[in-house]
C-alpha positions in Angstrom: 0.0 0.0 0.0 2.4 2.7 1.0 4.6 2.1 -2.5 2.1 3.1 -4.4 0.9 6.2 -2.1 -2.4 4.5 -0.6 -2.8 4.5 3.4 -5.4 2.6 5.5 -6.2 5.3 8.4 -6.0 1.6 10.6 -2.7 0.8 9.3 -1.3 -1.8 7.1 -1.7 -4.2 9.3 -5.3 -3.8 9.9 -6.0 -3.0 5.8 -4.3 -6.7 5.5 -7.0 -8.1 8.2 -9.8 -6.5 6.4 -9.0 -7.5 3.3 -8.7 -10.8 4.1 -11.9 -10.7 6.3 -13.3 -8.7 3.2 -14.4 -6.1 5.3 -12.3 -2.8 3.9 -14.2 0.4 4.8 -13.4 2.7 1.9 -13.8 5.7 4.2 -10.4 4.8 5.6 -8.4 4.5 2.7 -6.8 8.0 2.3 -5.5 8.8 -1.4 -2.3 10.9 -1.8 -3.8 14.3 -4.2 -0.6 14.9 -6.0 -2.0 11.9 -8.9 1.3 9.9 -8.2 -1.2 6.9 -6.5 -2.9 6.6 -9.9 0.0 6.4 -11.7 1.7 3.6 -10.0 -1.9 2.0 -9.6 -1.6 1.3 -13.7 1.2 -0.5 -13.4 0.5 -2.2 -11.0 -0.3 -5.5 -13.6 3.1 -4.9 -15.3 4.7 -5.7 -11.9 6.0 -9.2 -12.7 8.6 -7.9 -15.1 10.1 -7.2 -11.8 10.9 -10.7 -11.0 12.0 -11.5 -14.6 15.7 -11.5 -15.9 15.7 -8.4 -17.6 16.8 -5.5 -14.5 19.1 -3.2 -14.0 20.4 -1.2 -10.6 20.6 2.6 -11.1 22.4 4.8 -8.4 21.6 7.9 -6.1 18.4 9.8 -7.8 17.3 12.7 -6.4 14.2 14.0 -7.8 11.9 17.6 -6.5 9.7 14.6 -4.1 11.4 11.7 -3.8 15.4 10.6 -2.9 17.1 7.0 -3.1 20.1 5.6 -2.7 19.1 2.9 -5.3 16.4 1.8 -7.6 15.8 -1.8 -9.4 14.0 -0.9 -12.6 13.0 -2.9 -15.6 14.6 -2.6 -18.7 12.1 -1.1 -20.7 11.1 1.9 -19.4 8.2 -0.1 -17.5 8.7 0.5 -13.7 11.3 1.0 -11.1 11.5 0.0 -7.2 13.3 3.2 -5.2 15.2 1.7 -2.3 16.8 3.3 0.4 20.4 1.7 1.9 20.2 1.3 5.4 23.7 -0.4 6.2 23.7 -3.9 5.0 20.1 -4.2 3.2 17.6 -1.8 0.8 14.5 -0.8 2.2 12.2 -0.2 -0.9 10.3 3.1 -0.3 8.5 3.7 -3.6 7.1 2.6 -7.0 7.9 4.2 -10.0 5.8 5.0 -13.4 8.8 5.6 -15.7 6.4 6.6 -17.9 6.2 10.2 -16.0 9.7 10.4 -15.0 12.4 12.0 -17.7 14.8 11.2 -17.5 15.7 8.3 -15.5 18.5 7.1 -14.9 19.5 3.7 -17.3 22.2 1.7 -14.5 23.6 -1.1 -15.1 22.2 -5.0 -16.0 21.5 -6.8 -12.6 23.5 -10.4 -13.0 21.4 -12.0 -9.9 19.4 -10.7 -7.2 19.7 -12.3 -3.6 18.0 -12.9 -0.2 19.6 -13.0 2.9 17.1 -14.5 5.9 18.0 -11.5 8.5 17.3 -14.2 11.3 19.2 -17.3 10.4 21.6 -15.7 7.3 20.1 -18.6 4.6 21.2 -16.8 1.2 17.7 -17.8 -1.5 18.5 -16.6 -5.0 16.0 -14.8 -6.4 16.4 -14.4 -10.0 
């Protein structure tokens, strides 16, 4: 919910429970008014290319409402995943319509992606 700029007055948590229960109250969902929600909403069904072999890792973007240390994007100019570094791991903050955003930076081809299990270190590749 909060990449793509929605927010359940309840929390996230408590969105989850409802959703699951299928009791959201739509009085509680709180859209940002700057159109950014909408835009990541329509790509929202594009987000598999995420998890596909074609990615690449840009560097430090600083843009006028958002900053990030990283981003994982696709190669097309699809979608991107803004992550903050915060020591050893990326905390993903936002997601991206590239459609909107000129220019973006292109990086470099991602080679493999992995998961590190912050509890017992187990290393799962990921792509």
């Amino acid at each position: 919910m909060h990449l793509c700029g929605v927010t359940y007055i309840d929390g996230p948590r408590k969105f989850f429970n409802d959703a699951l229960d299928q009791k959201i109250q739509i009085k509680k969902i709180l859209i940002k008014k700057d159109g950014s929600t909408f835009q990541k909403l329509q790509i929202m069904n594009q987000f598999q290319e995420m998890l596909g072999p074609h990615l690449r890792l840009t560097g430090r973007s600083n843009f006028t409402y958002l900053k990030f240390d990283h981003s994982i994007r696709t190669n097309k100019s699809i979608l991107a995943l803004a992550l903050l570094n915060n020591q050893n791991y990326m905390i993903p903050i936002s997601l991206l319509n590239l459609k909107f955003i000129h220019p973006f930076p292109n990086g470099e081809k991602i080679i493999k992606i992995e998961s590190r299990d912050l509890k017992t270190g187990k290393i799962t590749i990921l792509n």
